[in-house]
Every structure is written in structure tokens, then in C-alpha cells.
C-alpha positions as CSV (number, residue, x, y, z in Angstrom):
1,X,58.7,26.4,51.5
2,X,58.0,30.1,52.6
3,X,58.8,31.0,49.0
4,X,55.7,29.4,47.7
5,X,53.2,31.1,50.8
6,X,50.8,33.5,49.4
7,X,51.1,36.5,51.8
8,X,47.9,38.6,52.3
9,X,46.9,41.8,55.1
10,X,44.6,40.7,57.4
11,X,43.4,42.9,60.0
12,X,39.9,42.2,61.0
13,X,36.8,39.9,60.7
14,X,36.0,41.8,57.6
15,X,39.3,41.1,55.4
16,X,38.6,37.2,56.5
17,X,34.8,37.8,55.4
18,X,35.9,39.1,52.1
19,X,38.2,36.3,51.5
20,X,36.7,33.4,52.5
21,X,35.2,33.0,48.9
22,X,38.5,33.2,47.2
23,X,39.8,30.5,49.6
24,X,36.6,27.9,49.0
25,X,36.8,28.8,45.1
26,X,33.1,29.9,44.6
27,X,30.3,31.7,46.2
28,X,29.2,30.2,50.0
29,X,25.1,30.0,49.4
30,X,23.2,28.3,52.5
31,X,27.0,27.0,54.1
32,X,28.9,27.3,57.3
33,X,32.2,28.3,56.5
34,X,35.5,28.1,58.8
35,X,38.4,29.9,58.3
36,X,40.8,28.1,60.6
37,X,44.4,30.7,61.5
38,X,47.1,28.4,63.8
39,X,50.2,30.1,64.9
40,X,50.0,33.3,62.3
41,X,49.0,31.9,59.9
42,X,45.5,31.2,57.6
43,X,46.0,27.0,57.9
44,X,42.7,25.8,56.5
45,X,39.3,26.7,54.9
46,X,36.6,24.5,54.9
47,X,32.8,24.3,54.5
48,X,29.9,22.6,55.0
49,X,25.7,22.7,54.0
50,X,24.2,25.1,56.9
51,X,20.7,22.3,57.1
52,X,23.9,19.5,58.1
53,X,24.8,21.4,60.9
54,X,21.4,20.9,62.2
55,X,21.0,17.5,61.2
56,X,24.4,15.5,60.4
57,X,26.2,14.3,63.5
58,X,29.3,13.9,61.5
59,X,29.5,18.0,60.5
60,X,30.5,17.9,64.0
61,X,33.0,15.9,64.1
62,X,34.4,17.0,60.6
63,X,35.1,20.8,62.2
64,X,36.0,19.6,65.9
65,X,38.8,17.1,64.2
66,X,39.6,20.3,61.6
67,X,40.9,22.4,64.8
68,X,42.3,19.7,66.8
69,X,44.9,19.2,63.9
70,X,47.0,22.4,65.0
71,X,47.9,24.0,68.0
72,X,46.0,26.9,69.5
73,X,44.2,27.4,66.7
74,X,41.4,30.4,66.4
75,X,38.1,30.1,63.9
76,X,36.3,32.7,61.8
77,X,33.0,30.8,61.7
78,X,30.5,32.6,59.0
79,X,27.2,31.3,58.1
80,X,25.9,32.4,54.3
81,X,22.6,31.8,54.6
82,X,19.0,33.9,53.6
83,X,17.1,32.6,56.5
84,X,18.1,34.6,60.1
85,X,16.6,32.1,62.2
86,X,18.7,29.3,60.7
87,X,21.6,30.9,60.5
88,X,21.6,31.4,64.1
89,X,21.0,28.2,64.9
90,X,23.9,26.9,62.8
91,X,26.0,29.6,64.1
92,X,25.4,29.1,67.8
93,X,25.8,25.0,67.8
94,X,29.2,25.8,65.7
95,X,30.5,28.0,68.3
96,X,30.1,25.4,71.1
97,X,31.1,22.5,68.7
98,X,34.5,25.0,67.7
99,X,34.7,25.8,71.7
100,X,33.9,29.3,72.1
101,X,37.4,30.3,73.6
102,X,38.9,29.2,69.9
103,X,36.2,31.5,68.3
104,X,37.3,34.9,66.7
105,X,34.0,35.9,65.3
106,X,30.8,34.6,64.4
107,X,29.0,36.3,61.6
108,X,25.7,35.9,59.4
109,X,26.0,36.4,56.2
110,X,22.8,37.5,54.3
111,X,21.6,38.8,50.8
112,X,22.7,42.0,51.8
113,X,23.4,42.8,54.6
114,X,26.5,40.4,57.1
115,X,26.0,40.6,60.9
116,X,28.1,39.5,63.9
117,X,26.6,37.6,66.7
118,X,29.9,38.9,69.0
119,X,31.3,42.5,67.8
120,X,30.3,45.3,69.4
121,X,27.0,47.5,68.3
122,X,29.4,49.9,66.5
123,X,30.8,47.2,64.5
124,X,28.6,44.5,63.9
125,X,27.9,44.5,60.4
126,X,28.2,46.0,57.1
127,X,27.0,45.9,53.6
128,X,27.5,42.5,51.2
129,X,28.7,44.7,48.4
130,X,31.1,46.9,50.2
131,X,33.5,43.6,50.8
132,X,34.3,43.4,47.4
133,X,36.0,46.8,47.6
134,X,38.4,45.6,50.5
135,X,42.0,46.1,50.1
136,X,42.2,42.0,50.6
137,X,40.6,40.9,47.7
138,X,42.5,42.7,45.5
139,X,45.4,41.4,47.2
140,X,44.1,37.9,46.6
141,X,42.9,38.2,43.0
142,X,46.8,39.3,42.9
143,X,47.8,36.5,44.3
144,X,45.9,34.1,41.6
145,X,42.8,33.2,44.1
146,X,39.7,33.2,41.9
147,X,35.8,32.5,43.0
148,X,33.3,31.2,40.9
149,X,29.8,32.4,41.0
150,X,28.5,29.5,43.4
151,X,30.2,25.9,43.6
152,X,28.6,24.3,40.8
153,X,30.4,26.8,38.3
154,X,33.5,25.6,40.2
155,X,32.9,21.7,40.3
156,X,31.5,21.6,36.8
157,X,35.0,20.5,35.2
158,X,34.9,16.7,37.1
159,X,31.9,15.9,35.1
160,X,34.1,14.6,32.1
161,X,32.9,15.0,28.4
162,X,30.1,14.3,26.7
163,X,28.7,10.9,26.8
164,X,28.7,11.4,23.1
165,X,32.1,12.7,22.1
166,X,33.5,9.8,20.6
167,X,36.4,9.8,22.7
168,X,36.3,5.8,23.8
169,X,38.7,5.0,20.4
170,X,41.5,7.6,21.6
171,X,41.6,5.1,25.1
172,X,41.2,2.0,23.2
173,X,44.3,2.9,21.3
174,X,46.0,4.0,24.4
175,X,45.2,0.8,25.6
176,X,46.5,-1.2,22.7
177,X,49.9,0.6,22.9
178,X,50.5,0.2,26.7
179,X,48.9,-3.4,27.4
180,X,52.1,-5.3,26.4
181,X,54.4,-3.6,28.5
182,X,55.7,-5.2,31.8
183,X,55.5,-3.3,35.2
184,X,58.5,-1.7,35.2
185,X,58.3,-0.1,31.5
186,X,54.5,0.8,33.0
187,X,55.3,2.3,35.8
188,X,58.2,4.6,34.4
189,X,55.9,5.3,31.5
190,X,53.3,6.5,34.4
191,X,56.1,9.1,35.8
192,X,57.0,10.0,33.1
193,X,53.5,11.0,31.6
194,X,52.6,12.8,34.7
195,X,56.0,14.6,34.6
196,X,55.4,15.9,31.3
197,X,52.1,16.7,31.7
198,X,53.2,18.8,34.5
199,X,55.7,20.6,32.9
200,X,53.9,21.0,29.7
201,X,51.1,23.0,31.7
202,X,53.3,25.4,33.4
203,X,54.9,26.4,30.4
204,X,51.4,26.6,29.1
205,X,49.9,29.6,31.6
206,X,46.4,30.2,31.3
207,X,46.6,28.6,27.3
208,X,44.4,24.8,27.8
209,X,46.7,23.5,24.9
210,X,50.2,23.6,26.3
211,X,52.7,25.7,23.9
212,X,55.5,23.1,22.8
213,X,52.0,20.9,21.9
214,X,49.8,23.2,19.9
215,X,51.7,22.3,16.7
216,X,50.9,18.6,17.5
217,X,47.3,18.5,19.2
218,X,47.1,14.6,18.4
219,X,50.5,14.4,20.3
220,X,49.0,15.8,23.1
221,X,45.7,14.0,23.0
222,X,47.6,11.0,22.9
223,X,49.4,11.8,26.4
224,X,46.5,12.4,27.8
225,X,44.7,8.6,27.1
226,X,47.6,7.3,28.0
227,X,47.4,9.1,31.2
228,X,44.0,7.9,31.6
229,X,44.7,4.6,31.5
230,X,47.8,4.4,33.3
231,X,46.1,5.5,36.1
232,X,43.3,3.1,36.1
233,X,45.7,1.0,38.1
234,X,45.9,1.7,41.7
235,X,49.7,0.7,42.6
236,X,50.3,3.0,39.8
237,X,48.6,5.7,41.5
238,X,50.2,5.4,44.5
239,X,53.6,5.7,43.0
240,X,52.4,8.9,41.1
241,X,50.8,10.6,44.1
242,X,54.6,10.1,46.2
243,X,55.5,11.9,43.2
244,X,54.0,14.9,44.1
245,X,54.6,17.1,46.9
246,X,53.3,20.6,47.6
247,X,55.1,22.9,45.2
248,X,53.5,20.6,42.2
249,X,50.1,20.1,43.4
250,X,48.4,23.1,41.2
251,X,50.4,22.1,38.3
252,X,49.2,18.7,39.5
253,X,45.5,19.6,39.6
254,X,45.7,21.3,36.2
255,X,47.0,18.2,34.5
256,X,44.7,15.8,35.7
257,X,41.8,17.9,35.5
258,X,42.6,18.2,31.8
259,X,42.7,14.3,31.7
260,X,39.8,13.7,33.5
261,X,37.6,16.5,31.0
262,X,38.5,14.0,28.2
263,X,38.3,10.0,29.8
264,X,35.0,8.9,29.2
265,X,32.7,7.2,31.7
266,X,34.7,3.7,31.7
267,X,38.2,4.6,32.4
268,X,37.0,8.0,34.3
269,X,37.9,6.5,38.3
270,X,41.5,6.1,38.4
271,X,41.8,10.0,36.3
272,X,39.4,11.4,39.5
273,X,41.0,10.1,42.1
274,X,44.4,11.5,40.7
275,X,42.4,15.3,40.4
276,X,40.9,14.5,44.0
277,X,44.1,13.9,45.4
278,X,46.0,17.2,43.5
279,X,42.9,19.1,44.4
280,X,43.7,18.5,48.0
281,X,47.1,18.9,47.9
282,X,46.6,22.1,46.2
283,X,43.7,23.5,48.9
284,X,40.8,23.1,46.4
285,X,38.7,21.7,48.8
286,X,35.5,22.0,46.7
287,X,36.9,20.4,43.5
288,X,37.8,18.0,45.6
289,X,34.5,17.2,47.1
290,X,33.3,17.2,43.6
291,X,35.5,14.7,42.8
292,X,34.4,12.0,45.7
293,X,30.5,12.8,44.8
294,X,31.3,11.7,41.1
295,X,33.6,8.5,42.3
296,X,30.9,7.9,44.7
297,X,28.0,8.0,41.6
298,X,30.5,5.4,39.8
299,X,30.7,2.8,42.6
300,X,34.6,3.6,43.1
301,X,36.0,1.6,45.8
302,X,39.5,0.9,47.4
303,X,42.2,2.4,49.7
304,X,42.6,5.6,48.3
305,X,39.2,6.8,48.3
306,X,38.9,5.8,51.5
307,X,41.9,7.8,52.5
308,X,40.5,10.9,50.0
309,X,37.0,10.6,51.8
310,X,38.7,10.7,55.5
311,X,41.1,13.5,54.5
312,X,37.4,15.2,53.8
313,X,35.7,14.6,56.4
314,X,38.3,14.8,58.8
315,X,39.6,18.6,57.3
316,X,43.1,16.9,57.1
317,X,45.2,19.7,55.8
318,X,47.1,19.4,53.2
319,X,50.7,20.1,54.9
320,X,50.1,16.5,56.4
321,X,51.2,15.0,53.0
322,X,54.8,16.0,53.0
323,X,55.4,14.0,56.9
324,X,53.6,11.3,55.3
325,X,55.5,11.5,52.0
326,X,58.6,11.9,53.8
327,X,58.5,8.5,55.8
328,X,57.3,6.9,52.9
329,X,60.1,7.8,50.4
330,X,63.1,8.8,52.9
331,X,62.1,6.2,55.5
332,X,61.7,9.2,58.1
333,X,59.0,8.5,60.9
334,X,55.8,10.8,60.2
């Protein structure tokens, strides 16, 4: 697995700063971010709306049970936030909620200007702009870490297509074609969509239309109804998710995002709980969210949202899946 670890030079509260973005995805505007580093190592990035802090018992608990997950874990805490006073607030309950002791640096970020609460006078703050031009963001935009102007520029792909797109007949023929088979021919028709889906966007790159497809866009438009309607069925989706460990969860992620961007309103749950679930596997913890706020708006119910929803609130991080998929497909105790 230490082949697939992005590496990155971090020296100071500054580089982590810089990054922090590029880890969330987007822009922090009026958040509490937490950059959580266990044994070496940057573990988890999480964050959460700087008024909830203030107000929302359950921010609490969701960065308390974030730490408690590793051991001797440290915490960049950073507040982005035009209004001093609040910042402050949010920063100062934060560091007793975190435990001060696990606390590496506690730092308001403002339009222009980012301040520590803890360095010393000589290196308290700096200039916004200047962390662009850190060694570390180069690194990361390197590495394939992107950050969208704010978060809804980031989330904006879970919304699905137009309400008038004319897209319902593509899943009422996917229907007619996959209605008549038994469970067995549905669930090996399930692995093997998501399998080709899969490999049909890594061989794709940054092309939407997968290569070996572009000759045949009906083909793939096809696969990708099918798809949508297979997982409508939540057995199915469990058999798909054990499918995936952590080495396929970007390809994952792309392939069900491009699913859910054409399923229209009626068959759209089962497609977003597949993207929620590859967007936390791969560490996109704001498409993820994005995810649960739409299922939410749909009524969505059942097991798995619960489990997305906890995994959420609770910060679970994603290198929890493979003990869990290991004792669930080699029988080893997790």
C-alpha cells in the first residue's frame, strides 16, 4: 500500500496551512478545519461550519471521535473565517474540545492576513497570498490534489442533470432489459458494470468519454443506465462496495459520479450512495457530504446511509474499510 501514498514536505504550520485546501477539495470560507497527523503521517482532513462550533453539540463530538480513532495523534486546527471575534471563539473551544496537549497550532485564517493564537511574535502570521507560493502546493498540485474555488464549485456534480434532459427513457430501457434476469445473472451483471466502468475511466485520463467508448457513445450511455439501476437495489450495493478497496476508490468515485450526473431524480438514490461511499473511500470528504445533503433532500433511508452518515460525523477514516472488508470477505476478525 505505500506505493499508492502521496508523499509531500512538510515542515511547519505554514506548509499544512497551504495544503489544507487541496486536502478538503475547495476553498474553507467561514469553517474550522482539522488537519489530523498520527504516527508520521497526514491521517485525516476534515471540516466543519465555524457558527456549529458555537452552536452544534455534535461538532464536538464529530472532532473529539476524529482523534480518538488513532494513536497519539497531533491537530492543525485553522479557522477561515472574516470575523476575528468569532474566529477566536471557535478556535479556543476547539483547542479544549481537541485537548490542548494534541494541539500543533491554532491559526486564524482571514481575508488577508492568517494569524496564530500559539507561535511566537516573530512567527505568528503571514500574508494569505504568499501560501500559494509554498514549495507544498506545488508538490500537491503534482501529486493530482486540486481545490475548487469554494465547496459549492466542488459539490456541484451530485446535483444530477437537468430535470428536463429527457434522460428517464435511457433508464426505462435499462430497466426493460435487466428486469427479467434472476439474482445471480443480476448480481454478476452489477460487478461486472462497475468493473468496466472502472477500467474504462482509467484508461480514459482526464477525457469524460472513456477512449475504447468514444466510437460508441450509445454503448456507453447504455452502461451507465444500467448502472443506475442496478444499483437501486441495496444487496446489490453491498456486494459492489466489498468490491472496492482503497487502490480503486478514485477510479471508483469517477465512475459513479459520471452515473449519478446522468440518473434522473427517480432512480438517483442507489447511484449517490455508490458516489458517497467512493467519495469516502477516496478522502473526498466534501463530495461526500454533498452526497448525504442530496439523499437527505430525497427521503433516502436504510443501512448504508446510516453507516455513510456515521462514518461523517464520526470522521471515520477511510483506512477503516479494508479491516472491515477483510473480515467480511476473508472471514478475518476486524
Amino acid at each position: 500500500m505505500d506505493d499508492d501514498i502521496t508523499r509531500l514536505r512538510l515542515s511547519d504550520s505554514q506548509d499544512l496551512l497551504a495544503l489544507a485546501p487541496y486536502l478538503l477539495g475547495y476553498q474553507p470560507c467561514e469553517q474550522l478545519v482539522f488537519v489530523v497527523i498520527a504516527s508520521g503521517r497526514l491521517v485525516l482532513t476534515g471540516a466543519v461550519a465555524a457558527e456549529g462550533v458555537l452552536h452544534e453539540e455534535a461538532t464536538r463530538d464529530s472532532i473529539s471521535t476524529a482523534l480518538d480513532q488513532f494513536d497519539d495523534p497531533m491537530v492543525l486546527l485553522a479557522c477561515w473565517s472574516q470575523d476575528e471575534d468569532l474566529a477566536e471563539q471557535v478556535l479556543g473551544r476547539a483547542e479544549v474540545w481537541a485537548d490542548p496537549s494534541r494541539v500543533l497550532d491554532s491559526i486564524h485564517v482571514g481575508t488577508r492576513r492568517w494569524r496564530s493564537r500559539w507561535a511566537m511574535p516573530d512567527h505568528a502570521g503571514g500574508d494569505v497570498e504568499e501560501l500559494e507560493g509554498l514549495p507544498v502546493v506545488a508538490q500537491a498540485i503534482v501529486a493530482g490534489l486540486v481545490r475548487a474555488p469554494d465547496r459549492g464549485h466542488a459539490v456541484a456534480v451530485v446535483e444530477g442533470p437537468d430535470p428536463s434532459s429527457g434522460l428517464e427513457d435511457r433508464l426505462l430501457d435499462a430497466e426493460d432489459r435487466l428486469h427479467p434476469l434472476d439474482w445471480t445473472h443480476w448480481e454478476a451483471r452489477a460487478l461486472e458494470l462497475q468493473q468496466a466502468g472502472l477500467d474504462a475511466v482509467q484508461a480514459a485520463g482526464s477525457q469524460r468519454i472513456p477512449v475504447e467508448v468514444q466510437g460508441d457513445l450509445l454503448e456507453w450511455e447504455a452502461l451507465l443506465a444500467q448502472a443506475a439501476v442496478l444499483a437501486g437495489d441495496e444487496v446489490t450495493r453491498e456486494r459492489l462496495w466489498m468490491r472496492l478497496g482503497r487502490r480503486e476508490a478514485q477510479p471508483a468515485l469517477d465512475f459513479w459520479t459520471q452515473v449519478v450526473a446522468t440518473t434522473p431524480e427517480p432512480w438517483a438514490s442507489g447511484p449517490l450512495v455508490m458516489m458517497a461511499f467512493s467519495a469516502w473511500l477516496a478522502g473526498q470528504g466534501a463530495l461526500h457530504v454533498a452526497c448525504l445533503e442530496r439523499l437527505t433532500r430525497l427521503g433516502a433511508q436504510g443501512s448504508q446511509v446510516e453507516v455513510l452518515e456515521i462514518a461523517n460525523r464520526c470522521a471515520v477514516a477511510p483506512s477503516r474499510w479494508e479491516q472491515v472488508r477483510a473480515a467480511e470477505v476473508f472471514g478475518v476478525p476486524a
